[in-house]
VOBA-385784 format. One line per 8 residues: their letters; for each residue x, y, z of C-alpha. Coordinates in pm, 1 decimal, padded with zeros to 6 digits. Layout:
BEGIN
a) X,Y,Z; ... $
***
This chain:
BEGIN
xxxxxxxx) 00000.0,00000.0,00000.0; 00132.2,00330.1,-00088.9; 00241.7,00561.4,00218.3; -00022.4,00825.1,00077.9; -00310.6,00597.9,00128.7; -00175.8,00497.6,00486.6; -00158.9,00827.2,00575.3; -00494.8,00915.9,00510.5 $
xxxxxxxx) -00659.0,01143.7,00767.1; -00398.6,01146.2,01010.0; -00366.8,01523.5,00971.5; -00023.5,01554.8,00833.1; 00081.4,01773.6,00556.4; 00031.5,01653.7,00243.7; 00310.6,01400.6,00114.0; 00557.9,01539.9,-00160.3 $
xxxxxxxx) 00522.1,01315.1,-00480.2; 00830.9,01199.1,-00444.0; 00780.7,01031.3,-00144.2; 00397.9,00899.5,-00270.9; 00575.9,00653.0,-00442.7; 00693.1,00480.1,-00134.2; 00532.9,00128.8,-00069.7; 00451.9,00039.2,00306.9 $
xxxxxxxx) 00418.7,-00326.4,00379.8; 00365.5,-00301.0,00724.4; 00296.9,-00115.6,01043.8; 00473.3,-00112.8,01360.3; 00490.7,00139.6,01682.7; 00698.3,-00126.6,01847.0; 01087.2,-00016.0,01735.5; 01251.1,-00340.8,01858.3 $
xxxxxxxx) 01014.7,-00547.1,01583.7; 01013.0,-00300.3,01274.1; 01102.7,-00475.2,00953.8; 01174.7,-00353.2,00619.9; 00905.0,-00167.3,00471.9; 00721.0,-00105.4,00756.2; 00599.6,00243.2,00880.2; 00702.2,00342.6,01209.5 $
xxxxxxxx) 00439.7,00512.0,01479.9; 00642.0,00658.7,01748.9; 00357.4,00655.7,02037.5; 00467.0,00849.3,02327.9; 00438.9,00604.6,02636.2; 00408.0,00554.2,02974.3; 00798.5,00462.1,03070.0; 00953.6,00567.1,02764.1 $
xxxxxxxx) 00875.5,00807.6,02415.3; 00879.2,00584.6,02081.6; 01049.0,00897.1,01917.4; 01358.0,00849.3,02117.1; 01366.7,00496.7,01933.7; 01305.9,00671.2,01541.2; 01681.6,00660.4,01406.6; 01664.8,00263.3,01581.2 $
xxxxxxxx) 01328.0,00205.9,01337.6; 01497.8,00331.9,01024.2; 01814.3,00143.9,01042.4; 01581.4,-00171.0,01106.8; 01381.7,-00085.4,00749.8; 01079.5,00156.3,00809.6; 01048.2,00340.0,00512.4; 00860.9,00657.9,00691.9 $
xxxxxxxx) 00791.2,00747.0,01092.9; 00489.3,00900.3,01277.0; 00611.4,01170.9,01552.6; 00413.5,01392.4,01736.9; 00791.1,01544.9,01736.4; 00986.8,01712.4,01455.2; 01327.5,01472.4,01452.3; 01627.5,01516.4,01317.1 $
xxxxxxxx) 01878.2,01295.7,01200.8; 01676.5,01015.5,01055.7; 01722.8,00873.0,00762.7; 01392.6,00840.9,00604.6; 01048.8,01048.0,00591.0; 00937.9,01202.2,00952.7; 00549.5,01273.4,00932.5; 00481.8,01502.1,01243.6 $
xxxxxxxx) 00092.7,01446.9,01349.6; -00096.1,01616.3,01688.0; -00147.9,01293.8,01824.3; 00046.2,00957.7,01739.7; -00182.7,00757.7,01933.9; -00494.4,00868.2,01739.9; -00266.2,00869.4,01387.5; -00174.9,00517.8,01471.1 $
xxxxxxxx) -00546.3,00375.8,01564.1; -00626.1,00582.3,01209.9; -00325.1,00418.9,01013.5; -00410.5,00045.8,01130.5; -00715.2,00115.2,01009.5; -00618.6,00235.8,00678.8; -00380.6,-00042.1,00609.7; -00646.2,-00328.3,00650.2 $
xxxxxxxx) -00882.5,-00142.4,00411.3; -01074.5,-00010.5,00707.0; -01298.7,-00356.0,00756.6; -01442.8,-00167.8,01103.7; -01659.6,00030.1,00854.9; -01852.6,-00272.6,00671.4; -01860.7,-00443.2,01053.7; -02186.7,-00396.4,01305.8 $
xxxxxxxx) -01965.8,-00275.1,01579.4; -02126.0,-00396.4,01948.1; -01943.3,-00232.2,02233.1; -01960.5,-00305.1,02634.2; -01761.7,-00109.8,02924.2; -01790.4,-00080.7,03292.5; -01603.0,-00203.6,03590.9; -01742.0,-00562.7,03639.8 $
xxxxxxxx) -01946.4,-00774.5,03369.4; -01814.4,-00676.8,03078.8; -01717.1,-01041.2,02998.2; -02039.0,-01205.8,03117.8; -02284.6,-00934.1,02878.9; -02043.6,-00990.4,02569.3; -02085.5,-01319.5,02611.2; -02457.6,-01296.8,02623.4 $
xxxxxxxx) -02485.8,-01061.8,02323.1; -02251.9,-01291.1,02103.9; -02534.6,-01578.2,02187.4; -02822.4,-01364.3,02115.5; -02731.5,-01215.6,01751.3; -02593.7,-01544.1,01670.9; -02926.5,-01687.5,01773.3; -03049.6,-01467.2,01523.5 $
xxxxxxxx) -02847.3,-01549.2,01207.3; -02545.1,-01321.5,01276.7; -02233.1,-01400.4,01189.3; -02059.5,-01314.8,01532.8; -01649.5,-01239.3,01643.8; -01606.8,-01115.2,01968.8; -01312.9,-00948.3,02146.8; -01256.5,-01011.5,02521.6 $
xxxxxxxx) -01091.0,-01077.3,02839.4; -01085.1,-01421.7,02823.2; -01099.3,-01481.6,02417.2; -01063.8,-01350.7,02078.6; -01369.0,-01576.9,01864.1; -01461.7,-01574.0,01536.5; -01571.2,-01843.4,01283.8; -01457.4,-02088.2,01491.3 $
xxxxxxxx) -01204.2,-02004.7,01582.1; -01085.8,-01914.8,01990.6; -00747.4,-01700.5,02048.2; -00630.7,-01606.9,02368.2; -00602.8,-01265.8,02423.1; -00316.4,-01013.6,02620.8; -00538.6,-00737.3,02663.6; -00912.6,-00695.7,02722.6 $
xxxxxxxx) -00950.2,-00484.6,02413.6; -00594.1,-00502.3,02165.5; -00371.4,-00274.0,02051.8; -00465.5,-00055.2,01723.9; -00278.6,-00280.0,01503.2; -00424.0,-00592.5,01648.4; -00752.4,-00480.5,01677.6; -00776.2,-00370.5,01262.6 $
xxxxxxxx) -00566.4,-00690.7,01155.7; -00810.5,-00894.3,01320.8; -01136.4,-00761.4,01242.7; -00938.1,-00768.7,00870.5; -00943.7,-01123.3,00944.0; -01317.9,-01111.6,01090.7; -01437.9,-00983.3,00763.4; -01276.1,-01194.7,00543.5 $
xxxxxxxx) -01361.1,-01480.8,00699.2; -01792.7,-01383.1,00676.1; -01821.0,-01226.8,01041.2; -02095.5,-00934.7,01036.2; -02088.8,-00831.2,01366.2; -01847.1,-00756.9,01626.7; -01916.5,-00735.6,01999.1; -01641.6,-00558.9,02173.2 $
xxxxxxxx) -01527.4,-00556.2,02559.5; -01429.3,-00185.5,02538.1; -01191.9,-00088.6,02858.5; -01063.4,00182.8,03012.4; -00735.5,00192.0,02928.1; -00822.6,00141.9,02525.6; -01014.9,00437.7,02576.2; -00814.8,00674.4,02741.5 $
xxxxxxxx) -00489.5,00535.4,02545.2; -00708.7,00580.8,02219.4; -00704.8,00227.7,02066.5; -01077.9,00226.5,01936.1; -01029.7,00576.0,01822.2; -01228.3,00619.3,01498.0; -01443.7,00318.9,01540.3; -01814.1,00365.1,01538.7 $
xxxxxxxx) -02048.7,00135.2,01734.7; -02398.7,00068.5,01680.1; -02486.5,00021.8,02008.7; -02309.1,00037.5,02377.0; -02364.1,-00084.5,02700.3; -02231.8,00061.4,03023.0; -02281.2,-00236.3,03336.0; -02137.1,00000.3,03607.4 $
xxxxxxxx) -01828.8,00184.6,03784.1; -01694.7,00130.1,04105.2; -01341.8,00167.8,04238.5; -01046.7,-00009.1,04026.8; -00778.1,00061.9,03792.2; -00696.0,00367.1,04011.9; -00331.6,00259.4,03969.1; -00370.1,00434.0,03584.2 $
xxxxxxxx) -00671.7,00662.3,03613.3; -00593.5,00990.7,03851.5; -00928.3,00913.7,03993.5; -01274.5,00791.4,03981.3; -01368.8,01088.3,03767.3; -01059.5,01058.9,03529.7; -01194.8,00699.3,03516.3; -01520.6,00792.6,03417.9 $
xxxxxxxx) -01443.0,01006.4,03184.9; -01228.6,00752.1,02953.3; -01582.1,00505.8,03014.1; -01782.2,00804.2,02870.7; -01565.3,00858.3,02546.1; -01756.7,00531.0,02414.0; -02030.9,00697.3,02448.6; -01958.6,01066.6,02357.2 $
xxxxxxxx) -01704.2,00988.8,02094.6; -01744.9,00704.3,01909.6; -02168.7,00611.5,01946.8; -02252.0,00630.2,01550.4; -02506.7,00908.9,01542.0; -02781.1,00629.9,01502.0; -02623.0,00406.3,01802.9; -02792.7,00359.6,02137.8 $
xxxxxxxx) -02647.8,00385.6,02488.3; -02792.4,00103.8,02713.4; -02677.7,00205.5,03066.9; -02787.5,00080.3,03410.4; -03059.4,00295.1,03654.9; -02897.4,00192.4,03952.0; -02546.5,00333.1,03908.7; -02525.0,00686.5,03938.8 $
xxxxxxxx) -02230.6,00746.8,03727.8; -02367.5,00555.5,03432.1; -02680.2,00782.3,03444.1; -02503.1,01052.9,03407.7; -02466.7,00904.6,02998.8; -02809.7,00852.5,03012.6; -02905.9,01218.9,03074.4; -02663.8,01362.2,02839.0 $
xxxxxxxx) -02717.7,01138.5,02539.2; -03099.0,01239.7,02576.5; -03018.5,01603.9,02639.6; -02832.7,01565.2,02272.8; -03105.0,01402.5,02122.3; -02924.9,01087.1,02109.5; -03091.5,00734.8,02177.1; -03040.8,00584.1,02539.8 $
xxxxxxxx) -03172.7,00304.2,02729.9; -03181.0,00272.2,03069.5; -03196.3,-00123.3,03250.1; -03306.9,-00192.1,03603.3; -03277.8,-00526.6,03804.0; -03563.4,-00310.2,04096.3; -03696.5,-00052.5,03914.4; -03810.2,00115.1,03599.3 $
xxxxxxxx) -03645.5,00151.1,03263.3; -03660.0,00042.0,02902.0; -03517.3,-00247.0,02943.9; -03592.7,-00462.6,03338.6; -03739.7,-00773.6,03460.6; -04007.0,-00912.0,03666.2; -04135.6,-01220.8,03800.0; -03815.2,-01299.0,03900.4 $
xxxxxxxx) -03691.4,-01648.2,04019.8; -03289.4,-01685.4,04143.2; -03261.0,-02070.9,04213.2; -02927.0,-02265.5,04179.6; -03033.4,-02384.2,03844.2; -03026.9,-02024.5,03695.4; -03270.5,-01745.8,03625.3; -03628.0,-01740.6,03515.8 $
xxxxxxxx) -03793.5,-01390.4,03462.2; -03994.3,-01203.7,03205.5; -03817.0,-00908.0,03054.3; -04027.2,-00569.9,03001.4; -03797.9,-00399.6,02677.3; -03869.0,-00207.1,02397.7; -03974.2,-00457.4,02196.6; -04259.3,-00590.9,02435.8 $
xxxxxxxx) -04200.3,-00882.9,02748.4; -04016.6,-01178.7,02696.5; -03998.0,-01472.2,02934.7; -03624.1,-01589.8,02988.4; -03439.7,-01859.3,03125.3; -03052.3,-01864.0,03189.8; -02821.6,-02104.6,03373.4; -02666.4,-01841.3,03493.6 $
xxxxxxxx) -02625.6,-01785.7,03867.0; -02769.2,-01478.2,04101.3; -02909.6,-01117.1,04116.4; -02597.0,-00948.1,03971.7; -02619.3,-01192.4,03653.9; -02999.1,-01060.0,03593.9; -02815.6,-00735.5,03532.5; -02550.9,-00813.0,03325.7 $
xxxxxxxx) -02876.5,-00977.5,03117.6; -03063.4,-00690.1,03092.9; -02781.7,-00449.5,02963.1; -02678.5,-00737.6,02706.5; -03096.1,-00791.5,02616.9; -03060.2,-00364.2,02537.2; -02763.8,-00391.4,02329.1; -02909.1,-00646.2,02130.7 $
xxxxxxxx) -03223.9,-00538.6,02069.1; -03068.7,-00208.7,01996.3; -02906.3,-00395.3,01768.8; -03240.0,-00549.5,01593.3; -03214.4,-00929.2,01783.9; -03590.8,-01037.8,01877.8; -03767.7,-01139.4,02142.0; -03660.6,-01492.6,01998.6 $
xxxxxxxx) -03334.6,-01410.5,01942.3; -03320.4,-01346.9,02324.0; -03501.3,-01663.7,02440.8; -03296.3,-01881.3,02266.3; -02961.0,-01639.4,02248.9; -02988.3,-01636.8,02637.8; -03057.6,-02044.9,02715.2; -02733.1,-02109.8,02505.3 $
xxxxxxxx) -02492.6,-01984.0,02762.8; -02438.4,-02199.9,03056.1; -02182.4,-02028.5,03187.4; -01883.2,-01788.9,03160.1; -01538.8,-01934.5,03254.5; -01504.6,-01784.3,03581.2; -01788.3,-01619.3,03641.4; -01984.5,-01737.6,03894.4 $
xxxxxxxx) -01846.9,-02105.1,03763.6; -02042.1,-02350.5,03993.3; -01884.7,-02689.6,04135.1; -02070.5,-02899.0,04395.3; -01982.7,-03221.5,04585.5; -02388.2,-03311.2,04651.7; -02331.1,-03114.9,05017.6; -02108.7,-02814.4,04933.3 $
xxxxxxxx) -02161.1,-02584.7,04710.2; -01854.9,-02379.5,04525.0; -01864.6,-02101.5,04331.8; -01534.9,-01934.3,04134.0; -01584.4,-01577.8,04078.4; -01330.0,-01280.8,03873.7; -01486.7,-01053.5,04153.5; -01173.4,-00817.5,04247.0 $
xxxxxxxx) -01318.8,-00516.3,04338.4; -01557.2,-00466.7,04643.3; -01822.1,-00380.0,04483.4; -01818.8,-00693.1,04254.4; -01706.1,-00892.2,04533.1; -02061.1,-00727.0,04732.1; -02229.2,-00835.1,04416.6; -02119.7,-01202.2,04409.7 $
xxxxxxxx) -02165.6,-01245.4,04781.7; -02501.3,-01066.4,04694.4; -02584.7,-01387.7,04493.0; -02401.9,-01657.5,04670.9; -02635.1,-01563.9,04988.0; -02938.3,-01631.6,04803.8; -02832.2,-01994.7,04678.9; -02694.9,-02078.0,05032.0 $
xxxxxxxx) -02911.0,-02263.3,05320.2; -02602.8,-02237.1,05519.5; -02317.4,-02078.6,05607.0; -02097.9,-01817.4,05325.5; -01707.6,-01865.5,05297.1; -01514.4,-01659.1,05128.7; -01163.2,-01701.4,05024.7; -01005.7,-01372.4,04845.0 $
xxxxxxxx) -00758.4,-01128.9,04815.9; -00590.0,-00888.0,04633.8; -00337.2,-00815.5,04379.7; 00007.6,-00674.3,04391.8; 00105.6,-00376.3,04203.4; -00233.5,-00227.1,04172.2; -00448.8,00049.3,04341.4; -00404.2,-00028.5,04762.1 $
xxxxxxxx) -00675.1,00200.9,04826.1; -00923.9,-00071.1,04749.0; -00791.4,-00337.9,04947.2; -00937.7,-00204.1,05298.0; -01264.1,-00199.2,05114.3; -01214.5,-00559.9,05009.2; -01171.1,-00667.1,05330.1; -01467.3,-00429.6,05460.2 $
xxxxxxxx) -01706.4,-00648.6,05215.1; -01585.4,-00988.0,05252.1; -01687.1,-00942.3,05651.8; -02003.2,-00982.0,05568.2; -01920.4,-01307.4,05528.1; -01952.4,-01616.0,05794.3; -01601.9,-01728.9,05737.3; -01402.4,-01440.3,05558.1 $
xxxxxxxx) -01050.4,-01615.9,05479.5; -00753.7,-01344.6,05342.4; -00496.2,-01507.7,05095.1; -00281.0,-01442.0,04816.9; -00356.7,-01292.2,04554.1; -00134.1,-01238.8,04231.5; 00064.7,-01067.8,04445.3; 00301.9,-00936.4,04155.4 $
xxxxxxxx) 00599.6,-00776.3,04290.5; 00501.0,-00671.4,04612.9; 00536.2,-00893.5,04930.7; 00179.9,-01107.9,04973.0; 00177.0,-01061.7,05325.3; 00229.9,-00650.9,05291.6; -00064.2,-00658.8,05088.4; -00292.1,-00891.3,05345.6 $
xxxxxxxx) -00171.8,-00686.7,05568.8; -00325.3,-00383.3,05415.4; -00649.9,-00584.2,05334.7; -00714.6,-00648.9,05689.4; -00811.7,-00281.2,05882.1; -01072.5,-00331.2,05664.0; -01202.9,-00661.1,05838.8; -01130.3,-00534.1,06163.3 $
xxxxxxxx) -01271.2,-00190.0,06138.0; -01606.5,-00362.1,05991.3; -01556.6,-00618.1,06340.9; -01553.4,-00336.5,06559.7; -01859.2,-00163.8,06393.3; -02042.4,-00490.5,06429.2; -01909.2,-00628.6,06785.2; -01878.3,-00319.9,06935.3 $
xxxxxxxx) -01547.4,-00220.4,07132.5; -01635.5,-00458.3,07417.2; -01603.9,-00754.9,07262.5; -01341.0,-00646.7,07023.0; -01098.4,-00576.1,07297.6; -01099.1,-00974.9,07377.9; -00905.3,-01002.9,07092.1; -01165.8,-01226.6,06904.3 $
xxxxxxxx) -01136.5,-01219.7,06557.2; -01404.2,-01272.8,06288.4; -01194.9,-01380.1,06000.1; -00879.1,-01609.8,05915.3; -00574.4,-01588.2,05696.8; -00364.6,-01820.3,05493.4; -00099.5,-01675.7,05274.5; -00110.9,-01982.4,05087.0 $
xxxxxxxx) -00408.5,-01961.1,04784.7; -00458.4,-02355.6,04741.3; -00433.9,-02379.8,05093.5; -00690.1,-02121.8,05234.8; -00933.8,-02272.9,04938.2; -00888.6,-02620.0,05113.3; -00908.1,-02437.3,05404.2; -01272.0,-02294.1,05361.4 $
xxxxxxxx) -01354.9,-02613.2,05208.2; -01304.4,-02833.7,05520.9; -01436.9,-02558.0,05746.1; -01813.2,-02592.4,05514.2; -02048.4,-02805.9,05611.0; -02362.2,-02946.6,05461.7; -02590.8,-02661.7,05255.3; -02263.9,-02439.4,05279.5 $
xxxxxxxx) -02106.0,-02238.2,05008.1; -01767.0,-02127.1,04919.2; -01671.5,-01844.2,04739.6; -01355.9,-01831.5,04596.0; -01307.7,-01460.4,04441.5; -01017.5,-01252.9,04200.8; -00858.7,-01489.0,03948.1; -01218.4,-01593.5,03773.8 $
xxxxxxxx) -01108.0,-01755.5,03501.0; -00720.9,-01719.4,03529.1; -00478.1,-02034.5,03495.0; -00173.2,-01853.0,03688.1; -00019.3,-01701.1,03974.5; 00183.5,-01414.1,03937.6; 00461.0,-01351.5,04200.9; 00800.0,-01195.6,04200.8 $
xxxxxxxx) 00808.5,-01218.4,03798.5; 00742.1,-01562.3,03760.0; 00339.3,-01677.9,03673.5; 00296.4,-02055.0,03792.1; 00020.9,-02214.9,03694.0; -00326.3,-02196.1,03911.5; -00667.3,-02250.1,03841.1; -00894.8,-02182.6,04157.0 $
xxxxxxxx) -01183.1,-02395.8,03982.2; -00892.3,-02704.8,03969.4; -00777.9,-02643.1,04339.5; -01173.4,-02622.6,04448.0; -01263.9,-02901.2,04276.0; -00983.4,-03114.8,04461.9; -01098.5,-02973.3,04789.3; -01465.7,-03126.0,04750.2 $
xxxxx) -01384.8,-03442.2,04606.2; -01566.8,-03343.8,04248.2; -01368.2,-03497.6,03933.4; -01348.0,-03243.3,03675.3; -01086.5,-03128.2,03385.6 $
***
């Protein structure tokens, strides 16, 4: 492709012929894996600015570079743009003939069930005759095939190979876990969904974002930004900050939904049954009631299917679509992922903020007779303000045990350590000082993950549950560099006696 047509819309000055001649076979913002022929995006980042690494790119073979700084002393074309992140989300598209354009673009964000409504909306517009790829935490999936990913949503040049890929291979729609970080960092930029869903926001990634504002903010560009002017927003009632979208699209003139698990909105349920076997409810939407059944588990999954139920049917699914779209998924990997021994019930969980943690205890407590365990933690290397508010949530339950965590390069015990106030201030509100003072305490710790989950487990008896919440669907433990394998559902599994792969 010639470097004119790559270049298109990136808001650099126009090429001089003799450089329209040039012929880019690739693109690269990486400098260490430029080959020749490639065009070179130097994207300022967080440790280090790719335009330090220019003069390394063109002795490797890029034929041209992308600055948001005028260099000197390099050897080939320097294009100098306003913003190298935006020019390179713009270029990536350009190079693979821009297939995000003939592509039904689905998006989701929010802090916790991104995964589990993505998953639902791939069922139901496949239910419907859609030709479905989906991008995600836990896969990459398109015409059968299943990639794992590295990031929730990809890179620029990832994301526009792929859905290259998507297209050619029949896909028609794309549902998108949209995150944070791709937002703010400007990896969808340009893209132009048809419809978006916002589950919630609640305390995380506070190690990136300046605050809980900054954080919203980078949520709201979905929405703001890159909505097509015929999209809908599909946002949830009960959160305040996802309101906030709702009144602003409609103060535009823009379409938005709102869905309620309690209340009123354009998308909620009623008649609603939460039984270990699933969900049963009928669903008041835009498109008139529909009565549902899911295998999936507690309150907080009625939610994620009423936000996925808006995006689809914003989307044109049918009430069909949706009865059959939503019976297909038994589960999510990791999401509320049941195991049970006959006596014991055990439930793995991603839940790694408190407020999904509240939300999964929420649910466990309505499929328990007995008593609620908890094992969780929290990981290393990531916002510490939340882990006192982990620990204030998990009191609520019978057993509460503390453990590791992917404790990442900090010391495990320095971060149960700061996990704990939380526990004990929530003791003390509870117990009073009186009792406090004896030195009781309301909640155990074990370092060790695989032991504190066969910990809980020998502690439960009959028409108990365990929880074990944070890793979800992970198949590691990170610590000190080195990620050994792990797989809560395995070590659970072992601990009740249930055979399973």
């Amino acid at each position: 492709m010639k470097l004119t047509e790559v270049l298109v819309g990136v808001g650099t000055e126009p090429v001089a012929s003799t450089k329209a001649k040039v012929e880019v076979t690739g693109v690269c913002s990486d400098s260490r894996a430029v080959k020749p022929g490639d065009l070179f995006v130097a994207v300022p980042g967080t440790k280090a600015d790719g335009s330090s690494f220019a003069a390394q790119a063109a002795q490797a073979g890029a034929v041209a570079i992308v600055s948001e700084k005028s260099l000197s002393g390099v050897s080939v074309p320097v294009f100098k743009v306003p913003n190298a992140k935006k020019a390179l989300a713009i270029i990536a598209g350009n190079f693979y003939g821009n297939p995000a354009q003939e592509l039904a673009l689905l998006g989701v964000t929010g802090t916790n069930g991104k995964t589990t409504v993505a998953w639902l909306v791939e069922s139901i517009m496949a239910a419907g005759g859609a030709s479905v790829g989906l991008f995600g935490t836990i896969a990459v999936r398109y015409a059968g095939q299943s990639l794992t990913p590295t990031h929730t949503t990809p890179d620029p040049i990832t994301l526009h190979k792929t859905l290259r890929a998507m297209l050619d291979a029949g896909v028609d729609t794309v549902v998108m876990e949209v995150s944070s970080h791709a937002l703010a960092q400007d990896r969808v930029h340009g893209l132009s969904f048809r419809a978006a869903g916002f589950t919630n926001l609640s305390r995380d990634h506070l190690d990136f974002h300046p605050d809980m504002e900054s954080y919203f903010q980078a949520k709201r560009r979905l929405f703001t930004e890159l909505l097509s002017p015929g999209g809908v927003g599909v946002v949830n009632a009960e959160d305040t900050h996802t309101s906030r979208i709702y009144t602003e699209l409609r103060n535009l003139k823009r379409m938005a939904w709102k869905f309620s698990r309690t209340g009123a909105g354009e998308v909620s349920a009623a008649n609603v049954e939460l039984t270990h076997n699933g969900i049963k409810a009928t669903l008041k939407t835009p498109a008139g009631d529909i009565a549902i059944r899911s295998p999936l588990l507690g309150a907080h999954n009625l939610e994620n299917i009423l936000c996925a139920v808006g995006i689809a049917q914003a989307a044109g699914a049918s009430r069909r679509d949706v009865q059959d779209g939503l019976e297909r998924v038994s589960g999510v990997p990791g999401r509320m992922q049941k195991v049970s021994n006959g006596e014991v019930l055990g439930l793995v969980d991603y839940a790694h903020t408190h407020d999904a943690l509240a939300k999964a205890m929420e649910s466990a407590r309505g499929l328990t007779k007995g008593k609620l365990l908890v094992v969780f933690g929290c990981g290393g290397d990531r916002d510490p303000g939340k882990r006192p508010l982990m620990g204030e949530v998990a009191s609520h339950a019978d057993v509460p045990i503390v453990t590791s965590d992917n404790p990442r390069g900090e010391d495990k015990d320095d971060i149960i350590a700061a996990i704990t106030p939380g526990l004990e201030k929530a003791e003390l509100r509870r117990m009073g000082p009186a009792k406090a003072r004896t030195g009781e305490r309301g909640y155990l710790v074990e370092a060790d993950r695989a032991a504190a989950i066969a910990l809980a487990v020998s502690l439960a008896k009959a028409g108990d549950t365990v929880l074990v919440a944070g890793k979800g669907h992970e198949h590691f433990q990170e610590e000190k560099g080195v990620k050994a394998p792990f797989d809560d559902l395995q070590h659970l599994r072992t601990a009740l006696g249930v055979k399973g792969d």
